[in-house]
LONUDREN-577805 format. One record per residue: residue in three letters; x, y, z of N, C-alpha, C in turn. Coordinates in steps of 0.2 Angstrom, whole numbers, padded with zeros to 4 digits, always signed. Example, Ala and Ser with C-alpha at 12.3 -4.5 7.8 and 13.67 -1.06 7.14 Angstrom:
REM residues 2
Ala+0066-0028+0039+0062-0022+0039+0066-0016+0039/Ser+0064-0011+0035+0068-0005+0036+0064+0000+0039/
***
This chain:
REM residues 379
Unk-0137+0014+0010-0131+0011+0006-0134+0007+0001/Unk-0131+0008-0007-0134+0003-0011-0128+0002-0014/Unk-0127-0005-0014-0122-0007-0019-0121-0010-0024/Unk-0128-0009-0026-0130-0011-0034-0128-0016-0035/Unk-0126-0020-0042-0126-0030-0041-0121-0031-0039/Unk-0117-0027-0034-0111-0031-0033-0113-0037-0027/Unk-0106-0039-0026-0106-0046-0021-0104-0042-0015/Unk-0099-0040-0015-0098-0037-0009-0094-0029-0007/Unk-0092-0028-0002-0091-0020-0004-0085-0015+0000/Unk-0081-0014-0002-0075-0009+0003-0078-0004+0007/Unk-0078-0004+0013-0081+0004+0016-0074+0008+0015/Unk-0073+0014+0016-0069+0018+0016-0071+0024+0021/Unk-0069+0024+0026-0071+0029+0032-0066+0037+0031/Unk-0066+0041+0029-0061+0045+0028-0060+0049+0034/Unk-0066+0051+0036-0069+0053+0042-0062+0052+0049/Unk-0061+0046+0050-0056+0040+0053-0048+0041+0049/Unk-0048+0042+0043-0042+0041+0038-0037+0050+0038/Unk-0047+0056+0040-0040+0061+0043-0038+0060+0050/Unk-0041+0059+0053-0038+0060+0061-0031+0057+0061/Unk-0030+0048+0056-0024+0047+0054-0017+0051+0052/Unk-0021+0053+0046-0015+0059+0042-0015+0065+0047/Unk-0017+0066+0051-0016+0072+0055-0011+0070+0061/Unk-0010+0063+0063-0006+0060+0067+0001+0058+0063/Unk+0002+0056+0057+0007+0057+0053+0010+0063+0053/Unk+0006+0065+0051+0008+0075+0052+0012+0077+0057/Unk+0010+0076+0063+0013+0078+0069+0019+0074+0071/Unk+0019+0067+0068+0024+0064+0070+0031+0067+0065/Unk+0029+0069+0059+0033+0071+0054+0037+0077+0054/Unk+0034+0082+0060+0035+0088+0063+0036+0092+0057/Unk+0043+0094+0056+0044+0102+0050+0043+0097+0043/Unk+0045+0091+0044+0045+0087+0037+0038+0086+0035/Unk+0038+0088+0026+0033+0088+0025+0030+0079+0023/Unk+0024+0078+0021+0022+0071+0020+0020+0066+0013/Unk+0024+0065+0009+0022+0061+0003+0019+0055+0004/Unk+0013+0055+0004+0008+0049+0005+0008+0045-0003/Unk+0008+0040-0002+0011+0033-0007+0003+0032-0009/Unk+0002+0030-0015-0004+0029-0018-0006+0020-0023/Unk+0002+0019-0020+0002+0014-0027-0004+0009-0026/Unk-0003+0003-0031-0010-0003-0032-0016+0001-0030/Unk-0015+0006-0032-0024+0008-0036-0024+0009-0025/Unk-0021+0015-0023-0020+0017-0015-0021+0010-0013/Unk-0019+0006-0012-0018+0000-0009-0026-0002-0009/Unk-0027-0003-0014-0034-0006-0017-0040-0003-0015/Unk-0039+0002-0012-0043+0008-0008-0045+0012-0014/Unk-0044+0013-0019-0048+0018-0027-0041+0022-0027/Unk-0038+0024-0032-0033+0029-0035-0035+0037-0034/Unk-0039+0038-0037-0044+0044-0040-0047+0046-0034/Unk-0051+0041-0030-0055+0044-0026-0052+0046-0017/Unk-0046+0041-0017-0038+0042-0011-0035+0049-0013/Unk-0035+0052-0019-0031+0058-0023-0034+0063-0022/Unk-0042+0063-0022-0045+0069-0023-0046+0068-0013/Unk-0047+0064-0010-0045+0066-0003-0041+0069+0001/Unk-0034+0068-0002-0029+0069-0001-0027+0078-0003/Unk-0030+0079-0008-0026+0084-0011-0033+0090-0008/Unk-0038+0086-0009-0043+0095-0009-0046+0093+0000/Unk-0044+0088+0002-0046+0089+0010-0042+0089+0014/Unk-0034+0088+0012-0030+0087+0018-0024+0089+0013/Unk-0026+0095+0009-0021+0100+0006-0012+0096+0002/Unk-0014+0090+0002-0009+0086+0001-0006+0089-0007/Unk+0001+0092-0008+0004+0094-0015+0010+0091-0018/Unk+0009+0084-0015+0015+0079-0018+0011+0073-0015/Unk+0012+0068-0019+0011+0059-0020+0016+0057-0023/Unk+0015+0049-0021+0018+0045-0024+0017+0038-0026/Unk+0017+0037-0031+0017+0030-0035+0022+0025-0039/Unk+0019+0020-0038+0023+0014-0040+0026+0017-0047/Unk+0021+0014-0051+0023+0014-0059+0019+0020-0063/Unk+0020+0021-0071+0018+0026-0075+0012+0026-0075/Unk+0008+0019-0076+0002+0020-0076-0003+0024-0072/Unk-0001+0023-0068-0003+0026-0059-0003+0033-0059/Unk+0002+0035-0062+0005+0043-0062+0001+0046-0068/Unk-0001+0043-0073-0005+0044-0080-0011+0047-0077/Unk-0014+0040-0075-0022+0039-0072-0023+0046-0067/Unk-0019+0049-0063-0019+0053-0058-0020+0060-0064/Unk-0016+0062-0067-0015+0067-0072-0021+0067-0077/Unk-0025+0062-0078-0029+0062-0081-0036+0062-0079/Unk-0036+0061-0071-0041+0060-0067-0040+0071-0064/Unk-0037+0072-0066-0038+0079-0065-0035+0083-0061/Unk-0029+0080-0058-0023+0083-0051-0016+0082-0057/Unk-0017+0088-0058-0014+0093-0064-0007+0099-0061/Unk-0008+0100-0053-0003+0103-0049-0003+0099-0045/Unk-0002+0094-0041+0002+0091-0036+0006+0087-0042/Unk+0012+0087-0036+0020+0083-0040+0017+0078-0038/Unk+0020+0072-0044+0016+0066-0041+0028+0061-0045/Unk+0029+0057-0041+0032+0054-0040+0033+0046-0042/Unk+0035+0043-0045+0037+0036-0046+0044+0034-0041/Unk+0041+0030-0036+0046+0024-0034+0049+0019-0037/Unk+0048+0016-0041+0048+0012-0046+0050+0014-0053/Unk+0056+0010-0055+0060+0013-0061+0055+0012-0068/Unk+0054+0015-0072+0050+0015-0079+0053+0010-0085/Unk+0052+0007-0087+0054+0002-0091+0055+0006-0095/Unk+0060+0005-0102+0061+0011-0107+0054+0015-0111/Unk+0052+0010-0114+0043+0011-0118+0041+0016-0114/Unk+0040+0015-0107+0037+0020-0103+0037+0026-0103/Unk+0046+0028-0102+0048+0033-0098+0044+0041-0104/Unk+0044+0041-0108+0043+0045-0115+0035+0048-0109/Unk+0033+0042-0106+0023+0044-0104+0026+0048-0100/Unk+0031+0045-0094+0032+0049-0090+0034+0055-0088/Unk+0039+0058-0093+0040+0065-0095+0035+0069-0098/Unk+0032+0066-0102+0027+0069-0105+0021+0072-0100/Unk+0021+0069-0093+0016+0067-0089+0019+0074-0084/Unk+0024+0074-0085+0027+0078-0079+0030+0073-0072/Unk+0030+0068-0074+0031+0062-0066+0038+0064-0066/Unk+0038+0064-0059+0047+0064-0056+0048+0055-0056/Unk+0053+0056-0062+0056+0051-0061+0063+0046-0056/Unk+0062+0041-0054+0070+0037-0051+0074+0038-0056/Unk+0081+0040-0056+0086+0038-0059+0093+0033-0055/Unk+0094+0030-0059+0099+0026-0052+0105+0022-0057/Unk+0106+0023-0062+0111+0020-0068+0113+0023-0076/Unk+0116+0024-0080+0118+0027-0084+0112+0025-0091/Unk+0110+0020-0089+0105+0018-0095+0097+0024-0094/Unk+0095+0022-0089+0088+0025-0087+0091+0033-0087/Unk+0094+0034-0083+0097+0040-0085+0094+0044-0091/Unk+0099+0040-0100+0099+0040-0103+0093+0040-0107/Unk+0087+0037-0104+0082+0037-0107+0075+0041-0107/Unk+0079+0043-0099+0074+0050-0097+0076+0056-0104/Unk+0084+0058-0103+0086+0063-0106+0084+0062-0113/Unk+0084+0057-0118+0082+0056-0125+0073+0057-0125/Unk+0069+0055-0121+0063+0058-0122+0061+0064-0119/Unk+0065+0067-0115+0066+0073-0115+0065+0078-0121/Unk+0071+0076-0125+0075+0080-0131+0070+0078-0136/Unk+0064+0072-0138+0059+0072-0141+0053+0076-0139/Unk+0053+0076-0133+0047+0080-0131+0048+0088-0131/Unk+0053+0089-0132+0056+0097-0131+0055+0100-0123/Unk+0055+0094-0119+0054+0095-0113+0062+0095-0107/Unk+0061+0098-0103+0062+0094-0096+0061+0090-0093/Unk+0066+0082-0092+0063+0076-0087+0064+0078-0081/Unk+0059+0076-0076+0063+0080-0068+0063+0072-0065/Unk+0069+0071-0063+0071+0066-0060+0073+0066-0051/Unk+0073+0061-0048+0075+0059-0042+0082+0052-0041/Unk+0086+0056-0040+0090+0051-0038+0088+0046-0034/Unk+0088+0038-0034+0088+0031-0032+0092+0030-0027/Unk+0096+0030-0019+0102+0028-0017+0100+0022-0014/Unk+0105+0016-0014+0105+0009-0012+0109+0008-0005/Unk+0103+0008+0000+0107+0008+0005+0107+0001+0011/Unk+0104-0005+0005+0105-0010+0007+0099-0014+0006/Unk+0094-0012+0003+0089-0017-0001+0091-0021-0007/Unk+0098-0019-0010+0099-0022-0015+0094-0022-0023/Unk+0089-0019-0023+0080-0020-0027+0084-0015-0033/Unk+0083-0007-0032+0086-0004-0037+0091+0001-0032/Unk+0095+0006-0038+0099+0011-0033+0105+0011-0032/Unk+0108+0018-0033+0114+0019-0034+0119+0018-0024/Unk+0125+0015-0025+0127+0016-0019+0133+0022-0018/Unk+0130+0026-0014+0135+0031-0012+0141+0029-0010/Unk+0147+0033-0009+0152+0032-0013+0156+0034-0020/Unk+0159+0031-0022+0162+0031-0030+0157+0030-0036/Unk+0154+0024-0031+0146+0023-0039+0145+0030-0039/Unk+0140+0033-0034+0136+0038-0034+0141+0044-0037/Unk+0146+0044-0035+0151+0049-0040+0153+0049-0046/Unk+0155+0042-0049+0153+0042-0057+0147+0042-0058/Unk+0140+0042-0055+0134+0041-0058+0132+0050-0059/Unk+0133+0054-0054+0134+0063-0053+0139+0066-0059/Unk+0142+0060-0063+0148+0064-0068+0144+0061-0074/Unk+0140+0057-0076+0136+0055-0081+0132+0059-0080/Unk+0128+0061-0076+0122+0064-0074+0123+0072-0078/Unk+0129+0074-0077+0133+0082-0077+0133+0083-0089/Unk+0135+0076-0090+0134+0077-0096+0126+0076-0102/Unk+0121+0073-0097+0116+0072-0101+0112+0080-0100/Unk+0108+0082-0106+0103+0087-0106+0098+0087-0103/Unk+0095+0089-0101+0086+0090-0100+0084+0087-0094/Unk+0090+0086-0090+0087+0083-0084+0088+0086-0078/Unk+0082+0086-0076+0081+0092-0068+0082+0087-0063/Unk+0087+0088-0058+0086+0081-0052+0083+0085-0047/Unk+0077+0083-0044+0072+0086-0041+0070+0084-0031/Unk+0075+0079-0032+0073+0075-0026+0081+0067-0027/Unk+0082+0066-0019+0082+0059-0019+0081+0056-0011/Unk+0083+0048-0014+0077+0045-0009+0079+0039-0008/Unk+0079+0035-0004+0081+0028-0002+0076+0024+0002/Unk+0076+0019+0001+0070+0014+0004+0074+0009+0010/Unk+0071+0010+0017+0074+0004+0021+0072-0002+0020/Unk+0078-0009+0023+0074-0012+0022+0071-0018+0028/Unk+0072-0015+0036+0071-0017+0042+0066-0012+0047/Unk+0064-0006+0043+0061-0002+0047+0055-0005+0050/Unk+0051-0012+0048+0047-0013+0052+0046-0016+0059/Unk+0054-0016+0060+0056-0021+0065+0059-0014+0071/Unk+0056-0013+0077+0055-0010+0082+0064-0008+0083/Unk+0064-0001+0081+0072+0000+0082+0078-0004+0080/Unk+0076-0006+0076+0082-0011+0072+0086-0008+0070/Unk+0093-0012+0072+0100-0008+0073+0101-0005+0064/Unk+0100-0010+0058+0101-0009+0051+0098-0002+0049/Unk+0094+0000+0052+0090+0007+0049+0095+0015+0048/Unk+0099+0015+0056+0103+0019+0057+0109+0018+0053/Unk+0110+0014+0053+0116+0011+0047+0115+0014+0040/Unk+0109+0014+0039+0106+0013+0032+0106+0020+0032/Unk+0102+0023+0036+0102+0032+0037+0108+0034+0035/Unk+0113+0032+0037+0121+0037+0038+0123+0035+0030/Unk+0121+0029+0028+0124+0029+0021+0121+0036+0015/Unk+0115+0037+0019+0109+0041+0013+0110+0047+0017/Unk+0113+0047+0021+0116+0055+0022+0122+0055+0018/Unk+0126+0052+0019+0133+0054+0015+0131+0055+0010/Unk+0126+0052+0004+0124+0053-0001+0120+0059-0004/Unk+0117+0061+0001+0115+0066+0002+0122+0074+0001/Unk+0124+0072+0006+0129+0076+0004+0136+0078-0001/Unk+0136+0070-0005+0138+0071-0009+0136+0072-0016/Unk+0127+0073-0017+0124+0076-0020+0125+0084-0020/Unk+0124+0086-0014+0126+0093-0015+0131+0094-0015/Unk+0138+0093-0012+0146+0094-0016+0144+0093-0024/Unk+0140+0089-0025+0142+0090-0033+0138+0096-0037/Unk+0136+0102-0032+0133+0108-0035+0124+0108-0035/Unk+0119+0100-0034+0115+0101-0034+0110+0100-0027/Unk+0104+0103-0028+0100+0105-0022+0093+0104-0024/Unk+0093+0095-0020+0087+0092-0023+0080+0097-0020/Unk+0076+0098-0018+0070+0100-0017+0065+0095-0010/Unk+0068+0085-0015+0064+0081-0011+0070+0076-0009/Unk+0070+0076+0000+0073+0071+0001+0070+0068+0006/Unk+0068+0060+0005+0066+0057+0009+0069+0049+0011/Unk+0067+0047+0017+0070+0039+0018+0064+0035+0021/Unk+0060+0040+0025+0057+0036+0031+0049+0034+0027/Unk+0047+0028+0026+0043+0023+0026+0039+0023+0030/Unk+0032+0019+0030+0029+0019+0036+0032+0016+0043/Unk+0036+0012+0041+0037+0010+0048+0043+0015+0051/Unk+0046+0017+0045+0051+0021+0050+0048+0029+0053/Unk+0041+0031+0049+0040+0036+0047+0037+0036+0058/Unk+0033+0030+0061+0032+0030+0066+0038+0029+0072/Unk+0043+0028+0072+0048+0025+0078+0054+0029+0075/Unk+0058+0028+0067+0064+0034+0070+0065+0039+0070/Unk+0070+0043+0074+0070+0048+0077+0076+0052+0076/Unk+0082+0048+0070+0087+0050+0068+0087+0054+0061/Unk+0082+0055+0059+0083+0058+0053+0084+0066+0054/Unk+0090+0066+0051+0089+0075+0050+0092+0079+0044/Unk+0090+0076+0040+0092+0079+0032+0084+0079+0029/Unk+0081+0075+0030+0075+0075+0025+0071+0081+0028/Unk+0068+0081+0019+0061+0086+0019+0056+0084+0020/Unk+0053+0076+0019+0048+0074+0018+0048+0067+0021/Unk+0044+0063+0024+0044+0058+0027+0037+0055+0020/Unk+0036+0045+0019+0035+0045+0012+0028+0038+0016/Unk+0025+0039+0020+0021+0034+0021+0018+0031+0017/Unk+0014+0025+0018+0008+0021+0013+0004+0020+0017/Unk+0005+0013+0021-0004+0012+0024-0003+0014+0031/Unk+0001+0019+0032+0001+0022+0039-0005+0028+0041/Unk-0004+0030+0037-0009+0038+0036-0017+0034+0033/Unk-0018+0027+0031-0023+0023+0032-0025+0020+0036/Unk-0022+0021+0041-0023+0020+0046-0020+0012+0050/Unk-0015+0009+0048-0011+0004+0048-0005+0005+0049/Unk-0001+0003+0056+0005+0004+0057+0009-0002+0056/Unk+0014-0003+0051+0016-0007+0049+0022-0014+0053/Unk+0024-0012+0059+0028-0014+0062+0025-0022+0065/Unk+0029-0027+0064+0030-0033+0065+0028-0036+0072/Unk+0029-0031+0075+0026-0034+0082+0020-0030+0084/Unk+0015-0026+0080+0010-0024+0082+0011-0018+0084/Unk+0017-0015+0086+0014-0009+0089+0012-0003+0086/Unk+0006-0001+0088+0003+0006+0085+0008+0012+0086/Unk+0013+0014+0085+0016+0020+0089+0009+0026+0089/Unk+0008+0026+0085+0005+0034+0081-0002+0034+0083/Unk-0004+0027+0085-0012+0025+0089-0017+0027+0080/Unk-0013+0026+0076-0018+0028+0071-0024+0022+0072/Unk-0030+0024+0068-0037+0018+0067-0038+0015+0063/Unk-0040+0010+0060-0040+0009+0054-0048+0011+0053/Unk-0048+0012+0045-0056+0013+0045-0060+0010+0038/Unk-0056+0004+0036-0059+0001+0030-0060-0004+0031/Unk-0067-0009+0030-0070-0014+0029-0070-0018+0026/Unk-0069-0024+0022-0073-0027+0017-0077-0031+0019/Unk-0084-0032+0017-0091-0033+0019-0092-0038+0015/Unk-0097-0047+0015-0099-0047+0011-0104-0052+0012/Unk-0109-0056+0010-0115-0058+0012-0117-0063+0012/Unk-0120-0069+0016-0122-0076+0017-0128-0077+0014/Unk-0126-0082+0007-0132-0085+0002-0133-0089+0002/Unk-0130-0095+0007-0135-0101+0009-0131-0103+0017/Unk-0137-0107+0020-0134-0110+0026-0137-0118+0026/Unk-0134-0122+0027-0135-0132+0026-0132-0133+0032/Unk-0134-0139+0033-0130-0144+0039-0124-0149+0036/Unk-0121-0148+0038-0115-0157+0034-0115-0158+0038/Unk-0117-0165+0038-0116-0171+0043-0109-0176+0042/Unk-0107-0175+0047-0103-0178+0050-0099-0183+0044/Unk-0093-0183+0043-0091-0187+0036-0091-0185+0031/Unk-0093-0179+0030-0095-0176+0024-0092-0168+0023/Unk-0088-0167+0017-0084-0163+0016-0087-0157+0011/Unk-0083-0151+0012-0083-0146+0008-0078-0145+0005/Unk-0079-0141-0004-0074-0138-0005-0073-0143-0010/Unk-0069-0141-0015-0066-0145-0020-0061-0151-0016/Unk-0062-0156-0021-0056-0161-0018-0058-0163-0012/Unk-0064-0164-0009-0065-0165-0002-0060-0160+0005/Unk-0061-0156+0002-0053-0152+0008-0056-0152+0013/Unk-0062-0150+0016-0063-0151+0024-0069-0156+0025/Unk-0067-0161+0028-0071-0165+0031-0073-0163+0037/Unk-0080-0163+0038-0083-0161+0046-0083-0168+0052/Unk-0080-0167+0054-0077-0172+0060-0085-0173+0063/Unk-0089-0169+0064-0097-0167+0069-0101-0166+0064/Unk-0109-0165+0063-0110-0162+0058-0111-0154+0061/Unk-0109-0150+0056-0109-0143+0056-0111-0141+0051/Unk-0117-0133+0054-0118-0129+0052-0113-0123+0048/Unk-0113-0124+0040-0111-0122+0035-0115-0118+0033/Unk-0111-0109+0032-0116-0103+0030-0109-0103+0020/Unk-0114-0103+0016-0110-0099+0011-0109-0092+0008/Unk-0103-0090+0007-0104-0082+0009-0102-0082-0002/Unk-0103-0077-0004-0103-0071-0010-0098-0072-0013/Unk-0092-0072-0011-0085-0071-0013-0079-0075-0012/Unk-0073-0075-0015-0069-0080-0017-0061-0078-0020/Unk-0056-0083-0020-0050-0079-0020-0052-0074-0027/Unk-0057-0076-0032-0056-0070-0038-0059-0064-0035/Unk-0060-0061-0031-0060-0056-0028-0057-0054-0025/Unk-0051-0057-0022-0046-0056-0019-0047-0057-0011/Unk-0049-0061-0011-0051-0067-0003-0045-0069-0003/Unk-0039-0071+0001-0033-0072+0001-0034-0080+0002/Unk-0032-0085-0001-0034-0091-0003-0030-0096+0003/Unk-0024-0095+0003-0022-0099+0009-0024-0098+0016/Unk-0028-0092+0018-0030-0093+0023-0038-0093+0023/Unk-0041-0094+0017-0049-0095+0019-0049-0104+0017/Unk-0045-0109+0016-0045-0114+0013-0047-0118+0018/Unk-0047-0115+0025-0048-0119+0029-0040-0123+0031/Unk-0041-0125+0040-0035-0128+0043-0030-0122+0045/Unk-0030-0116+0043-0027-0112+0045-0028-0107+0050/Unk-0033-0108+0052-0035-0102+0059-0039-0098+0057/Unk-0038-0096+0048-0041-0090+0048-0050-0090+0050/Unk-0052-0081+0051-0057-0080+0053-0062-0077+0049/Unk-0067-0075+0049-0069-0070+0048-0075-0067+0053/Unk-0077-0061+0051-0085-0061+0057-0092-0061+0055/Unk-0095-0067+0056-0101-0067+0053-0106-0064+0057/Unk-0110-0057+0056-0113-0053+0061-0104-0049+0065/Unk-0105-0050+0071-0102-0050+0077-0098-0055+0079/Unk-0098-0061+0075-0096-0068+0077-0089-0072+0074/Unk-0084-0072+0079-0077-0074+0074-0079-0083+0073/Unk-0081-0084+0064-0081-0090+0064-0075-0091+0058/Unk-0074-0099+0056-0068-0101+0056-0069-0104+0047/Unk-0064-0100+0042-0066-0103+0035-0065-0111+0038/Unk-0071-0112+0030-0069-0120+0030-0066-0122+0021/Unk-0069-0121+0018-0064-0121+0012-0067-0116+0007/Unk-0062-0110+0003-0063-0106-0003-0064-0108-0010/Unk-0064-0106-0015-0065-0105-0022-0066-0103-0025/Unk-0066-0099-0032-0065-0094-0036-0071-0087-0033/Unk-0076-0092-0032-0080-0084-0032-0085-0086-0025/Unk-0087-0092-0022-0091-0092-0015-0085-0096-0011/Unk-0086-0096-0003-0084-0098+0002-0087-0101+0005/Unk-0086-0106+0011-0090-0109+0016-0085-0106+0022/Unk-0089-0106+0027-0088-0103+0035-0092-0109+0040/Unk-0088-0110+0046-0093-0115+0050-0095-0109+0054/Unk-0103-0108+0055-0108-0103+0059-0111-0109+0065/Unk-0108-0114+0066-0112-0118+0072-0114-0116+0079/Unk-0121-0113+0081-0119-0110+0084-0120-0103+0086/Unk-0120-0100+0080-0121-0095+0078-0128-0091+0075/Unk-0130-0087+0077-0137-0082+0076-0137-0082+0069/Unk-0138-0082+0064-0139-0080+0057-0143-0084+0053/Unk-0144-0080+0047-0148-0079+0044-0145-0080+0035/Unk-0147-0080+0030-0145-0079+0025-0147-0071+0022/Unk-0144-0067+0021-0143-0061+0019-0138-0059+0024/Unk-0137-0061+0029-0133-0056+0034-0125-0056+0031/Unk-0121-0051+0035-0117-0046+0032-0110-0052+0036/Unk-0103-0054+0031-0098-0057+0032-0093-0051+0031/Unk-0090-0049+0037-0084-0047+0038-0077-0050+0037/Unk-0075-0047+0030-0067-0051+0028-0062-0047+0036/Unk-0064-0042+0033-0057-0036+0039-0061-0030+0041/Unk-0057-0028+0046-0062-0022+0046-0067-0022+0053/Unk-0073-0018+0056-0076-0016+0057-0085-0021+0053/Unk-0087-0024+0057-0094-0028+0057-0101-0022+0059/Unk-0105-0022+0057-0110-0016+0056-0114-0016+0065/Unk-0110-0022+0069-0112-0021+0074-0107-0019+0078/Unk-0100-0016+0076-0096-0012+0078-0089-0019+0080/Unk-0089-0024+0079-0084-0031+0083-0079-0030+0077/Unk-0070-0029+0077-0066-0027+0074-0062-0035+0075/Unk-0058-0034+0068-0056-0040+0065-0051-0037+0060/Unk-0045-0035+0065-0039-0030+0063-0036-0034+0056/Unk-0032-0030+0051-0028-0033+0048-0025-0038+0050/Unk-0020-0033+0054-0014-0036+0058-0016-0041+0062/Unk-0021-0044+0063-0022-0050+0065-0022-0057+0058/Unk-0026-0053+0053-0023-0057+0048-0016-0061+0045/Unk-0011-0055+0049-0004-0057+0048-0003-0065+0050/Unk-0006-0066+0055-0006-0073+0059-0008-0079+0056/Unk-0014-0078+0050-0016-0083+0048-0011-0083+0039/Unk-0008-0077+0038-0006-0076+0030+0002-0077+0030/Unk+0004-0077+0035+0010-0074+0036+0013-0069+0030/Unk+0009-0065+0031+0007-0060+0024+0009-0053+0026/Unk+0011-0049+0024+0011-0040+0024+0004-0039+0025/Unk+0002-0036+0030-0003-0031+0032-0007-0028+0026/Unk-0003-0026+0020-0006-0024+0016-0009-0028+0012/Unk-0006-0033+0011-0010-0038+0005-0018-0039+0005/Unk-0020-0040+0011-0028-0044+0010-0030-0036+0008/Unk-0029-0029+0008-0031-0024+0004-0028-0024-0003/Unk-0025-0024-0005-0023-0024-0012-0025-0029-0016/Unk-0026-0035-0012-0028-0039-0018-0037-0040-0017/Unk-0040-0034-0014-0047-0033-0017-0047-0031-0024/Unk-0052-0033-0029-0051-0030-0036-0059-0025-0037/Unk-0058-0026-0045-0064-0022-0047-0070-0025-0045/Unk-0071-0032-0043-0078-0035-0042-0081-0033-0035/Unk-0075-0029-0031-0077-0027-0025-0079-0019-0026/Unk-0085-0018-0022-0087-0010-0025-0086-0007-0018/Unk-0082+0002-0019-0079+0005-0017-0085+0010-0012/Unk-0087+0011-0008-0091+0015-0004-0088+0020+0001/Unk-0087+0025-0001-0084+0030+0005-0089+0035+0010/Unk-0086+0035+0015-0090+0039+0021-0084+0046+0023/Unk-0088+0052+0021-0084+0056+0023-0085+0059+0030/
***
């Protein structure tokens, strides 16, 4: 493995990543699977999540946040999978979007209108997706009367294909929560009053990762719309795995000095940890500008990490090194600091235990790795 200058490094097991999308698969039965790619696939590479997806596990729809995302895809060379925005286009944008071929949200009379006008500049067809609001409040039309005038606006613009619609829960992480089925029957009516009004979307989706593993009420949709489930993370609040996915990504990074503090003596800007004893202090590579989650490496919060094999306990963060207490511990300067992930001597230090120290989304400490982290895939 060479990771040339960098500081520290993402493993990406893909190897692990199908076994998952194979158990979404099966949970999603006749419904097909639109895997979510947004923040650059959850900080996992855009480009190199795309080309797995599409040329190893046959995948011919995606979906992303924003235009940029859907640009990078089209121009990173997946030119026939439908690729999808969840997220509404600011108007500047939309013109990329059509021109890109992205299936757009529509969810109001203005965006609407802005699909269809750079439509009629590109001499094209915009292919949109209805938006329904079924109780996130975020964006989205609510079935009903809205959805009814918004179906009678729709009926006067040009150039717009409705291709799909789709709705986002907003309790699906919460282990059968009464609010989902609720949320379901609204986006079925909705559904149904899409096609009374003569159209027959292609894509209709609602279940999320979390609902995509536990409900079992859906019966309109064609497609189930995971993110970090089919990565092998189960989204739900109280930890349960339903779908027994694995995770199979790492971030790794490396111990560049070990000292002793003596007793009184503090780390860290502003004094932030005083050592009550003296302790063995390891400095590891990396720092919140890497996207090391800062309230929970600052020390006094629990958090951990695993240095080798060994869960030791941040002591204070900073832009770009950390200190860890290794009192105690076997080590050496070069050895290998497990943020999350899997330790090269096989000891796991799950995201979702993360949650405990972040009071964070599961996804976060993924997403906020950046570019100074280098991407290493195993297939």
């Amino acid at each position: 493995m060479d990771i040339g200058m960098y500081n520290s490094y993402l493993e990406v097991d893909f190897g692990k990543m199908k076994e998952s999308f194979r158990k979404v698969q099966a949970a999603a039965g006749k419904r097909g699977v639109i895997p979510v790619l947004k923040a650059n696939a959850y900080g996992i590479g855009l480009i190199p999540m795309a080309d797995f997806l599409v040329n190893t596990m046959n995948v011919d729809v995606m979906a992303v946040a924003q235009t940029s995302e859907g640009v990078q895809l089209r121009q990173g060379g997946f030119r026939n999978a439908d690729i999808m925005l969840l997220g509404p286009a600011p108007e500047h944008a939309v013109i990329y979007a059509v021109e890109n071929d992205l299936l757009l949200p529509v969810f109001n009379e203005q965006n609407a209108r802005w699909a269809s006008e750079a439509a009629r500049k590109l001499g094209k067809t915009a292919r949109v997706q209805l938006k329904i609001d079924t109780g996130m409040n975020r964006i989205g039309v609510a079935q009903g009367q809205p959805l009814e005038d918004f179906l009678k606006v729709l009926k006067t613009l040009p150039a717009l294909q409705v291709e799909g619609v789709f709705t986002h829960f907003v309790n699906a992480t919460y282990t059968d929560d009464p609010q989902t089925p609720v949320a379901y029957a609204k986006f079925e009516q909705a559904v149904y009053q899409i096609r009374e009004a003569g159209l027959d979307p292609r894509y209709i989706h609602c279940c999320n990762t979390g609902a995509t593993s536990w409900f079992k009420g859906d019966r309109i949709s064609t497609h189930v719309r995971p993110g970090s489930l089919y990565m092998g993370y189960d989204s739900m609040d109280d930890g349960t795995n339903w779908l027994e996915v694995e995770e199979g990504i790492s971030w790794r990074a490396f111990v560049t000095n070990i000292h002793t503090v003596k007793a009184g003596e503090s780390c860290g800007y502003c004094n932030h940890h005083v050592c009550e004893k003296d302790t063995v202090v390891a400095t590891v590579d990396i720092g919140y500008a890497d996207g090391l989650y800062r309230p929970m490496a600052q020390g006094g919060t629990g958090g951990v990490c695993l240095v080798n094999d060994s869960r030791c306990a941040y002591l204070a963060t900073s832009m770009d090194q950390t200190m860890v207490d290794v009192t105690g511990v076997d080590v050496k300067v070069g050895d290998q600091v497990t943020v999350f992930g899997f330790s090269l001597g096989g000891a796991k230090l799950p995201l979702a235990e993360l949650q405990n120290y972040t009071n964070q989304n599961l996804s976060l400490p993924l997403c906020l790795t950046n570019h100074r982290v280098k991407r290493i895939y195993k297939y």
